[in-house]
N, C-alpha and C positions, 0 to 999 in steps of 0.2 A: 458460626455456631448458633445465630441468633434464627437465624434460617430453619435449622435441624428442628432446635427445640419448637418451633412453629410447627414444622411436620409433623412433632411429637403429639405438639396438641390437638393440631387437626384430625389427626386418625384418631385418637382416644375419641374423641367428638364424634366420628362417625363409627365409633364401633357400640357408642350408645342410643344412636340414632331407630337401630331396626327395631329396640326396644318397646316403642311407642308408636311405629309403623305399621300399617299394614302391607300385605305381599309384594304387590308392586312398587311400592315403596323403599321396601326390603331390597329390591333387586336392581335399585337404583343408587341404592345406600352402598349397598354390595360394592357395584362397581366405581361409586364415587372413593372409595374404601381401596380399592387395590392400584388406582391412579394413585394415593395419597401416598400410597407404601410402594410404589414403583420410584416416586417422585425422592422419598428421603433414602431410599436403598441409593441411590444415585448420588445426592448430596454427600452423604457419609464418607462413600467412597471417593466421593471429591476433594471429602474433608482430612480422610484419612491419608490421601494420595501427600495433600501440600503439607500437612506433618510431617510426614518422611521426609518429604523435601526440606526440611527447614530444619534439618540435624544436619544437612550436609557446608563444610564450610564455604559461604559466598563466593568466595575469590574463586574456590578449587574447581568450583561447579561452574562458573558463568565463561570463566576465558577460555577453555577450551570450545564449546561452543559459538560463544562470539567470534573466535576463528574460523570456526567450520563455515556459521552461517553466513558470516563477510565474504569467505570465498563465494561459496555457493548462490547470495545474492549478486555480488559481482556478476559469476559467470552468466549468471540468469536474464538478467537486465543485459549485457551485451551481445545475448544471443538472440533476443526477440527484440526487448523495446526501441534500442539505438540500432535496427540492422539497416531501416529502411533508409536512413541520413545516408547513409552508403550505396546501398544495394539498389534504390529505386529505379534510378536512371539506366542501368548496365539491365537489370532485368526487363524493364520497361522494352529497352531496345531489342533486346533479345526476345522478348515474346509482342512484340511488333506493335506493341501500345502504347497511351499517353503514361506518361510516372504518375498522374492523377489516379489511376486503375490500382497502383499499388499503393498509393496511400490512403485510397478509398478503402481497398482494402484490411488496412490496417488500422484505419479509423472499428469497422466495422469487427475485428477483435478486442478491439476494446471497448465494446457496448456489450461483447458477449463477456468479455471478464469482466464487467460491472454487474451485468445481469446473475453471473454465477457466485458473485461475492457473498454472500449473505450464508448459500448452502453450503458453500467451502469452509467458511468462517465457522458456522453450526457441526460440523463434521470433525473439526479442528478442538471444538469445544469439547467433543466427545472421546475423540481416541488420539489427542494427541499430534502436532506437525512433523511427527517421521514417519509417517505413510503417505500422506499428501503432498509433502515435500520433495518425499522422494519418484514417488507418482510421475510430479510435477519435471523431473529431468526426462522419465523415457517417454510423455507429450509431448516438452519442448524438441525434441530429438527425432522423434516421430515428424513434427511440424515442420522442423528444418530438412530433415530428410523428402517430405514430400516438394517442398520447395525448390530445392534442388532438382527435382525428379521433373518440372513440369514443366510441360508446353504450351500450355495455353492458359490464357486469362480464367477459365473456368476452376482446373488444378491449382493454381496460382493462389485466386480469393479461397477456396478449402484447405489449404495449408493454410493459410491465414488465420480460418476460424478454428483452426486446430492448434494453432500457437496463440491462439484468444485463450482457449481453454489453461495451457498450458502456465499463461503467465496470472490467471488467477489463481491458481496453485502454485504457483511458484512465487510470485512478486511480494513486495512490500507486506501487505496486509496480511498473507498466511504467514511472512515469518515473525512478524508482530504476534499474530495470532498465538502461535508456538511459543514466542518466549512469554507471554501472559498464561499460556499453560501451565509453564513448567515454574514461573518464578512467582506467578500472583501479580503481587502492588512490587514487588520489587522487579519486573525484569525494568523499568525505566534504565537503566545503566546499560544493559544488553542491548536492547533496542538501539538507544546511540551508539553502543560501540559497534553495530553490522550495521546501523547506517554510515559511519564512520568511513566506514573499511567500502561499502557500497561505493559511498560519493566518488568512486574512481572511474567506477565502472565504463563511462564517456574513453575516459583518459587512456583506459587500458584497451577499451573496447575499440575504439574506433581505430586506433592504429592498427591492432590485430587484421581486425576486418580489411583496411585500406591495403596491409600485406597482400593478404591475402585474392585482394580483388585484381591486383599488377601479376601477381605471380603463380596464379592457380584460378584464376576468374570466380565468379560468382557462387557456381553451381559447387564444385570443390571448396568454397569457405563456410555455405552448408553445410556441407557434410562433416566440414574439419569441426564446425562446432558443435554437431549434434553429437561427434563421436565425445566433446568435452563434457556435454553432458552426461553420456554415460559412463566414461570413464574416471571424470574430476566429480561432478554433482551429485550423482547418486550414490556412489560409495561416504562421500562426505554426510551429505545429509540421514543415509539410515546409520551407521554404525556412528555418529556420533550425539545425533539427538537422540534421547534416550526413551527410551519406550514407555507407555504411561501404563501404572498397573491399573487393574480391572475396567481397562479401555473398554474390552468385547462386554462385559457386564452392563456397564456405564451406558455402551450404545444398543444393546438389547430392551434395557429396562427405561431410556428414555424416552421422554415425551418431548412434542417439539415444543421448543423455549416461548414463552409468553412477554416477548419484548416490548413494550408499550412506544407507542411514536407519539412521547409527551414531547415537552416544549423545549427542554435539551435538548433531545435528540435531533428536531426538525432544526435547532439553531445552529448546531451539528454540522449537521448534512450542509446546509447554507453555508457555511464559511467556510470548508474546505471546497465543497463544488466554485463557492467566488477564486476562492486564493488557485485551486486547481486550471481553472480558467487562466489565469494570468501566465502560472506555471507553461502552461501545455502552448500558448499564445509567444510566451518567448523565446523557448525552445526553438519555435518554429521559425519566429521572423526576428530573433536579435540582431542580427547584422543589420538586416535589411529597415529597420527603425531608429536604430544610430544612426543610417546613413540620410535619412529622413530629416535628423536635426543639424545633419552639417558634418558629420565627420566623414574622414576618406574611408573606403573600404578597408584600409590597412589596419586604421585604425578603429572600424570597428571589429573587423577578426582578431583584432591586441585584445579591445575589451571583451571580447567574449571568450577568449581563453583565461580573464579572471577570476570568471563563474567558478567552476568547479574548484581552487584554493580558497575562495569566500566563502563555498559552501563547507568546505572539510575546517577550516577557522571556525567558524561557527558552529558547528557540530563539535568540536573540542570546548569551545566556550560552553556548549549547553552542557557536555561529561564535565565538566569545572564548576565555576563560578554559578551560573544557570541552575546547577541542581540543586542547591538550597533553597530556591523558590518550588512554589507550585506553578505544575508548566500552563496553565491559565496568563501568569506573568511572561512567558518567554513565549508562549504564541503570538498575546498581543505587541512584544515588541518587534517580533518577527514580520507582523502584517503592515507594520510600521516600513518597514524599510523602503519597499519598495515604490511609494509616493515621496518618501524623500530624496532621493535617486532621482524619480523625476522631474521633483522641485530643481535640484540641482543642474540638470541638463535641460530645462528651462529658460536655467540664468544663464548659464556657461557656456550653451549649444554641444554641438559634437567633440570640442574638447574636452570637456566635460564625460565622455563616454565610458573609460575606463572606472571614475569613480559612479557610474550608474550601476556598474557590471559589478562590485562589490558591494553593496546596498541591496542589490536584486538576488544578487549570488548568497550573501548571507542571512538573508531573512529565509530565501527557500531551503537553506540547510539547515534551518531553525523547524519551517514548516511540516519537513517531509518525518520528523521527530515526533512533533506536535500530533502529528496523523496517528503515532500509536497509542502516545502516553499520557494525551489530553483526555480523551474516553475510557480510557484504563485507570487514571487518578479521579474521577469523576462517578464510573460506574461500579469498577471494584474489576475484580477477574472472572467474575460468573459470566457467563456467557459471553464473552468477551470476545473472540470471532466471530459470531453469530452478531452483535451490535455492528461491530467493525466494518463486517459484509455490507449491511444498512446504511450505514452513515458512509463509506468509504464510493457506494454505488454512483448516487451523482456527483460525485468527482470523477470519476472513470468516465462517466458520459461526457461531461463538462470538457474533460482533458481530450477528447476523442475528436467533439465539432469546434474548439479554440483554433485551430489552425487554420481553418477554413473561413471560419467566421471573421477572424482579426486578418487577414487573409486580404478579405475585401474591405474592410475597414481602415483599414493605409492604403486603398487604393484612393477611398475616399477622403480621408479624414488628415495621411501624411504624418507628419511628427504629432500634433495634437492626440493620436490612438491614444499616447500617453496620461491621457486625461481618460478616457475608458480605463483601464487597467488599474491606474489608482484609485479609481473610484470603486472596483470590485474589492479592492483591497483594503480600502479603509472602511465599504461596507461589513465587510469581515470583522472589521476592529470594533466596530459598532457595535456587530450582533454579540462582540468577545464579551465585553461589558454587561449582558444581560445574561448572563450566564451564571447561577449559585453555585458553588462552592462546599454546600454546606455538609450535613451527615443526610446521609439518603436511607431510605427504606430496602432491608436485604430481600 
């Protein structure tokens, strides 16, 4: 509101401006004058849009969505980001090259969904996450399809950057986006709940795939799941997110957003791009840095089947107990976790593995929360994928060369990496602390 009536003022101010001007003046006036009234026609309808919304009752409005979207993130995440843990090596051999090509590959979509974050997120701002959304299934589908299709390493990396596209319309940050649409300062509960229902995605995903890879090969578990996508994702995502009124108004008469990259926002960017680094780094080598400190291989594939129940604990503790703080509080204990984890395997060596694997597992189910609802309690819901795009960008980079980089970093360094990794993550904790809290400027 405080917003509008500023537009109010500003245009009465430039509509007494031509007054004491001369022509050119005038015609400067003019057009400073119809940016102003482009600028509040837009708010209004912004303003008017979350009124309606905010007659409808909480409960009745959020769970069905929260359903749609849990699937539809689910599907989405096991159809691109967890494909390659599977798929590498069989395609690799199959198109006569190192599995390097296809993770290079797949590095390389995800610098182009970091790159396109920002525009997606500004797009989202404007009409809404059920055309993007849903966009986002016949990409992935499209991507998967061309994958399957190919023969050569050249085909191969263009499906890739065509399921890059995909999963920045699709992933985390547009459905974040969507529920900061539709719910303002409240979708916080939304957001945990299709992370919630997400944190499976591994769970459910990788065995689908593993099916799939014994009893139909490779090329057929593309295509099994790009048909999922058109058949489970995009009917989920358009008939149940709901359409935004004076979307097409909103995105005619917008101007692009004037996001400032003050000292939030850069400390922002810094602490997920450190915690994402860590993220995307033990993804990659968890086994293989347990076994660094002494445990059997047995037992670090025991601890890294913790992850994913540490992370979904965690993600109910933050719908619970967690949501009476400000998530300022539940990030900074979330960047906690993971240096304590390595305090403790440490002392304890590779026995110690399984309790790293829940320390690491429930701070990142903490983390991956934090990514929607820390910039959304801080900045408000204005622009709010268009920030996200920003801030979410060098964590996409970060998450893209961590594998590569910590990679060679235990080739040199061995169990000690542990000491890099917590120190990204207590940098995080650091910058958490300089971070205000206060009443911000609309």
């Amino acid at each position: 509101m405080r917003a509008i009536m500023a537009c109010i003022r500003d245009e009465r101010k430039a509509e007494r401006e031509p007054r004491a001007t001369k022509a050119p003046a005038r015609s400067r006036s003019n057009m400073r004058q119809a940016r102003l009234t482009r600028r509040c026609r837009r708010q209004q309808m912004l303003a008017d849009d979350t009124a309606d919304q905010k007659h409808w009752p909480m409960s009745q409005r959020q769970l069905p969505i929260i359903l749609a979207l849990g699937t539809t993130q689910t599907l989405a995440w096991a159809s691109s980001y967890y494909l390659p843990a599977l798929l590498a090596d069989p395609m690799a051999r199959d198109l006569g090259v190192s599995s390097n090509w296809i993770f290079g590959a797949f590095s390389a979509s995800l610098v182009i969904s970091a790159m396109l974050g920002p525009r997606i997120g500004r797009q989202i701002d404007l009409v809404g996450g059920r055309q993007v959304l849903s966009a986002s299934n016949l990409i992935i589908a499209a991507g998967l399809a061309l994958l399957g299709l190919s023969q050569s390493v050249v085909v191969m990396a263009i499906a890739w950057l065509v399921l890059g596209i995909g999963m920045a319309m699709g992933l985390y940050d547009a459905a974040f986006a969507a529920l900061g649409r539709i719910y303002g300062t409240e979708a916080r509960r939304s957001i945990t709940g299709i992370t919630l229902m997400a944190g499976f995605a591994s769970t459910v995903g990788w065995p689908l795939t593993a099916w799939g890879l014994s009893h139909i090969g490779w090329r057929d578990t593309c295509f099994a799941w790009a048909a999922a996508n058109i058949l489970i994702g995009l009917p989920l995502n358009f008939f149940m997110l709901p359409a935004i009124k004076g979307a097409k108004q909103a995105a005619a008469l917008a101007d692009k957003p004037h996001v400032p990259l003050d000292r939030t926002m850069i400390l922002l960017a810094f602490i997920f791009a450190a915690v994402w680094t860590v993220t995307g780094a033990m993804a990659a080598h968890f086994p293989r840095i347990l076994e660094t400190t002494g445990a059997t291989p047995v037992e670090a594939i025991a601890a890294g089947a913790l992850i994913g129940p540490a992370q979904v604990g965690a993600r109910i503790l933050e719908a619970g107990f967690l949501s009476r703080f400000h998530p300022l509080w539940s990030t900074r204990l979330a960047c906690l976790t993971h240096p304590l984890g390595a305090v403790v395997v440490a002392i304890f060596g590779g026995a110690a593995a399984s309790a790293f694997a829940l320390f690491h597992g429930s701070g990142n189910g903490i983390l991956t929360i934090a990514r929607g609802t820390l910039p959304l309690s801080i900045f408000g819901p204005k622009d709010f994928g268009y920030r996200l795009g920003i801030i979410g960008a060098p964590a996409r980079m970060a998450q893209a060369v961590a594998p590569l980089a910590f990679g060679l970093l235990i080739d040199v360094m061995g169990a000690r990496v542990l000491m890099v990794s917590s120190a990204l993550s207590l940098s995080a904790l650091a910058a958490l602390f300089l971070i205000r809290t206060g009443p911000r400027p609309d």
